[in-house]
C-alpha positions, 0 to 999 in steps of 0.5 A: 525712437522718440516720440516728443510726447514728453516736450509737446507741453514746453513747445506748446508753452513756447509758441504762446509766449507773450509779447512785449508791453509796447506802451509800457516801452514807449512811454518811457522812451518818450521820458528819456528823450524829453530829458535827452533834449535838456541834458543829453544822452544816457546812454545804456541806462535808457535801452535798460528802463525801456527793455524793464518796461517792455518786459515787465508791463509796467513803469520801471522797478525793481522791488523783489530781484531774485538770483537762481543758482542751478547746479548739476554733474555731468558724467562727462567730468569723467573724462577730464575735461576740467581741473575741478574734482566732480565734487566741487560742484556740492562745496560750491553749492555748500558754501554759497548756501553757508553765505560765504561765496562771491555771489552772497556779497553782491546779493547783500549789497544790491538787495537781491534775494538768493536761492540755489538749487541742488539738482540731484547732484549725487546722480551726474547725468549720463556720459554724452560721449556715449548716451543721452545726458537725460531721457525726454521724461527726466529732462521735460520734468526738470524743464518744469521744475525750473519754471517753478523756481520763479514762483513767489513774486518776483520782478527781476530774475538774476540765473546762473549755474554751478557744474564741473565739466559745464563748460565742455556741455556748452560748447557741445550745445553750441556746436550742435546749435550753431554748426562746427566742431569742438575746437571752434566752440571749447574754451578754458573753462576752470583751466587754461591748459592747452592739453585739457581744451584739446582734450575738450574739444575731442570730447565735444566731437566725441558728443557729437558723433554719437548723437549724429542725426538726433539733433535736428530738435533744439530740445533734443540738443538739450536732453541729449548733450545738456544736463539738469542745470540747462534744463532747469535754467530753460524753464526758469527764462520760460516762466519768466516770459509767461509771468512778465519777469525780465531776466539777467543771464550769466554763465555758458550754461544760461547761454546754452539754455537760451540758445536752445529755447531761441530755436524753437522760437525766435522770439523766446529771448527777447526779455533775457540780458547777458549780464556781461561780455563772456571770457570764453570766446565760444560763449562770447560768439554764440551771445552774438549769435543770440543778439544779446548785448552784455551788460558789462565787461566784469570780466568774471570767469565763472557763470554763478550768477555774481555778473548776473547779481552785478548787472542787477545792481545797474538795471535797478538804478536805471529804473530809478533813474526813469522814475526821478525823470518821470517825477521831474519831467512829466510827459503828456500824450 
């Protein structure tokens, strides 16, 4: 039986979260429509400042951006659902942290701080076809460690995610989430074998067969199907909420953490962006689902924050943008 004592604190935490700074949004949508009647629409750039402004309580900008890698194993890995040895997730880990992956340059370039966070990788969660990925301790725990993992100032918060056999977790979330069967929400992945995503999607109803009737619960979904990664991420856009921080999402996992935050509440996204439009059309459907309108259309397979390091690099220059129309073209009220 479960006795939900374990996620009383993260649904308390949910229902009270925040909501958006309205002035600090107004009064920059009243910047940009004064300069729409001189020069013309600029498009995104202006959702982007007024979306940092509601969010972050304040006049747009971008001073300390952090990019959060959360890597996890998945005891799923096991049944082949990815052409990536489960010990891919350490070296991508390793070299990230030695500064030699794709995310590190584009960290470098926009001036992004970077941490990355190794979670318990020599313990893969629980085979979902068979047991619960975590147990309501484990998985409530790492919520919490996520939430933590924004600690330390911050003003704009890049997530992503590192974890063989992550994709097949996604689609298993989603299905539950959102309804339908593994083939409607597998994709490719790391591979585009056809034998490999049936194999997936068989895995996926495999999940879902054995958690029947324990779904019910979003936060069930996550510690049932989930993996420590989801966890962590869940917290971290949690956090952020409580601490006026808006956040860039990348990857399946980022998506699937959101999605079962939004079911506990509506409302638990809303300072999240999608860093770019998602190669996996099930990833891809369920940020339809969510609301959330990508950023760009880099087209990037993998969900380990370089879209998300990417897109910071476009919120930034619309916060400055607002500030050079601000300085330019003052506006009275």
């Amino acid at each position: 039986m479960v006795s939900g004592l374990p996620f009383d604190d993260i649904r308390g935490l949910l229902r009270a979260l925040p909501a958006g700074d309205e002035v600090a949004a107004g009064n920059v949508a009243a910047i940009f429509s004064a300069a729409k009647r001189q020069s013309g629409s600029l498009g995104r750039l202006e959702e982007i400042a007024v979306w940092l402004a509601r969010w972050s309580g304040r006049a747009p900008a971008v001073r300390r951006p952090l990019a959060a890698i959360f890597a996890g194993n998945h005891g799923v890995a096991t049944h082949g659902v990815s052409p990536r040895a489960v010990e891919e997730t350490a070296r991508a880990v390793e070299l990230c942290a030695a500064g030699g992956a794709p995310i590190n340059g584009v960290c470098l370039a926009y001036d992004i701080g970077l941490k990355v966070f190794d979670l318990a990788l020599h313990l893969p969660t629980a085979d979902i076809t068979t047991d619960a990925a975590l147990d309501e301790r484990g998985c409530a725990a790492t919520i919490a460690f996520g939430m933590e993992a924004v600690a330390g100032g911050t003003d704009l918060l890049c997530i992503g995610h590192f974890g063989v056999g992550s994709s097949t977790v996604a689609a298993a979330m989603f299905a539950a989430l959102f309804g339908g069967t593994g083939k409607d929400w597998v994709g490719p992945g790391s591979g585009t074998d056809v034998a490999m995503i049936a194999r997936k999607a068989e895995i996926v109803d495999r999940a879902l067969s054995t958690h029947r009737g324990q779904l019910g619960d979003p936060l069930e979904v996550l510690r049932r199907l989930g993996g420590r990664e989801f966890a962590a991420i869940a917290g971290a856009i949690i956090a952020a909420r409580t601490e006026h921080i808006p956040v860039i999402l990348d990857g399946a996992a980022a998506i699937a953490a959101a999605a079962v935050l939004r079911g506990v509440n509506p409302d638990a996204v809303s300072h999240c962006m999608v860093a770019q439009r998602p190669v996996d059309p099930g990833t891809a459907d369920a940020v339809s689902r969510l609301g959330l309108s990508p950023l760009l259309g880099v087209a990037i397979a993998s969900g380990d924050g370089t879209a998300a390091a990417l897109a910071a690099g476009i919120v930034k220059a619309a916060a400055s943008v607002a500030t050079t129309l601000a300085e330019w073209r003052p506006v009275t009220t």
